[in-house]
C-alpha positions, 0 to 999 in steps of 0.5 A, spaced: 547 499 519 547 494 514 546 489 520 541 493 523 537 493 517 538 486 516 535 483 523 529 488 522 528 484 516 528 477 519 524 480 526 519 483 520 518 475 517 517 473 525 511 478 525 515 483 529 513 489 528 514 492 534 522 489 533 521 491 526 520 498 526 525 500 532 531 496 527 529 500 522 528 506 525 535 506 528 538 502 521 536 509 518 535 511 511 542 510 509 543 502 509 543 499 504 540 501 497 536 507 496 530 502 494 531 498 500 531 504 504 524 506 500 522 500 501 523 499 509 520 507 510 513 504 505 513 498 510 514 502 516 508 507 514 504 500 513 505 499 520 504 505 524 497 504 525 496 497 527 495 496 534 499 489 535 506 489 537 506 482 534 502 480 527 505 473 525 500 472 519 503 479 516 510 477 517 508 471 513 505 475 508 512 478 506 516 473 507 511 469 501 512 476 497 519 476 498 520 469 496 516 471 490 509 468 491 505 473 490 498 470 489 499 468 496 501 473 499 495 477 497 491 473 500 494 473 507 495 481 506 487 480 505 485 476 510 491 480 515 487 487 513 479 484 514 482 482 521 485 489 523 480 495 526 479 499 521 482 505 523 488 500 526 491 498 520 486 495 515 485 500 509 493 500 509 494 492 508 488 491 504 491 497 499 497 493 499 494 487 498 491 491 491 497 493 490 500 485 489 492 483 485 494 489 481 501 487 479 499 480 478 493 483 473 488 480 477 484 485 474 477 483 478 481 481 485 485 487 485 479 492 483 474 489 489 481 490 493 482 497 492 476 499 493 475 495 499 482 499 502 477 506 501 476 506 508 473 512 511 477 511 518 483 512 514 483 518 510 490 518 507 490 511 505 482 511 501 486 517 498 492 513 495 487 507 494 482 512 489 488 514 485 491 507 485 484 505 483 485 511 478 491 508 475 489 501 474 482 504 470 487 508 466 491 502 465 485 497 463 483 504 457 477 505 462 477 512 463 470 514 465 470 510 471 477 513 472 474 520 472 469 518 477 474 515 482 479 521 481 474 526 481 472 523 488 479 523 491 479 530 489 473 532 492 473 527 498 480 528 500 483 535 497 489 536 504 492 529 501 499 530 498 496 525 492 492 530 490 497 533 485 498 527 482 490 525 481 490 531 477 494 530 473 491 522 472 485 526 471 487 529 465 490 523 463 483 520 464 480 525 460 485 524 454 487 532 456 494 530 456 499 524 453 500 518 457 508 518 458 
């Protein structure tokens, strides 16, 4: 399983996403830790929807941010996700881009990322790319705007699985309950 795993990581570094998900899928949740296991089922969810079997640029992506060049990574994970259709992968890359801004506390670029990552197309993703949103206004002490994106994710999205968490940043936002 290990190896399975392991190979899927390399194909994955190649762009093979087609190779990358079949390893995976086989290696199962049971190789390795269980955050590696999370983290090959976050990336395998990542490349559902992206139409090409073979995506070299996203393979580099996240062979920089393995290695630790975030600031890179990003902006391959940007420039990967403007290429994809909007229903075929971009608001899913684009989302993870503003993840690694948001890490970085690149503040303006991860800001202008996640609200590109609000995509229509792909309900489930705008909906977690508004509460990342949210989150990242709540951790710069910006609580209006973070109620006014979290109340949209509510009202816009209410079949998401992320709206219970919403709510609950929402009262954060709204000072309603302590931060923890």
């Amino acid at each position: 399983m290990e190896a399975l795993a392991l190979r899927g990581r390399i194909r994955l570094y190649a762009g093979d996403l087609k190779g990358t998900s079949d390893l995976w899928r086989d290696a199962g949740p049971f190789a390795g830790t269980r955050e590696e296991s999370t983290a090959r089922a976050a990336i395998l969810a990542l490349l559902q929807p992206i139409q090409p079997d073979t995506l070299a640029q996203l393979g580099q992506g996240f062979q920089q941010l393995d290695r630790g060049d975030s600031l890179d990574a990003a902006g391959t994970f940007l420039r990967v996700g403007a290429a994809l259709p909007a229903d075929g992968g971009q608001a899913e890359v684009t989302l993870l881009a503003g993840r690694v801004f948001a890490g970085l506390d690149r503040g303006a670029e991860a800001e202008r990322t996640l609200k590109a990552a609000v995509v229509k197309e792909a309900p489930a993703t705008a909906a977690a790319a508004l509460l990342e949103l949210g989150r990242f206004y709540v951790a710069h002490q910006r609580g209006p705007e973070a109620v006014a994106v979290l109340e949209q994710m509510i009202l816009e999205y209410p079949q998401s699985a992320l709206v219970p968490q919403g709510r609950r940043l929402l009262d954060q936002a709204r000072n309603a309950v302590p931060r923890t």
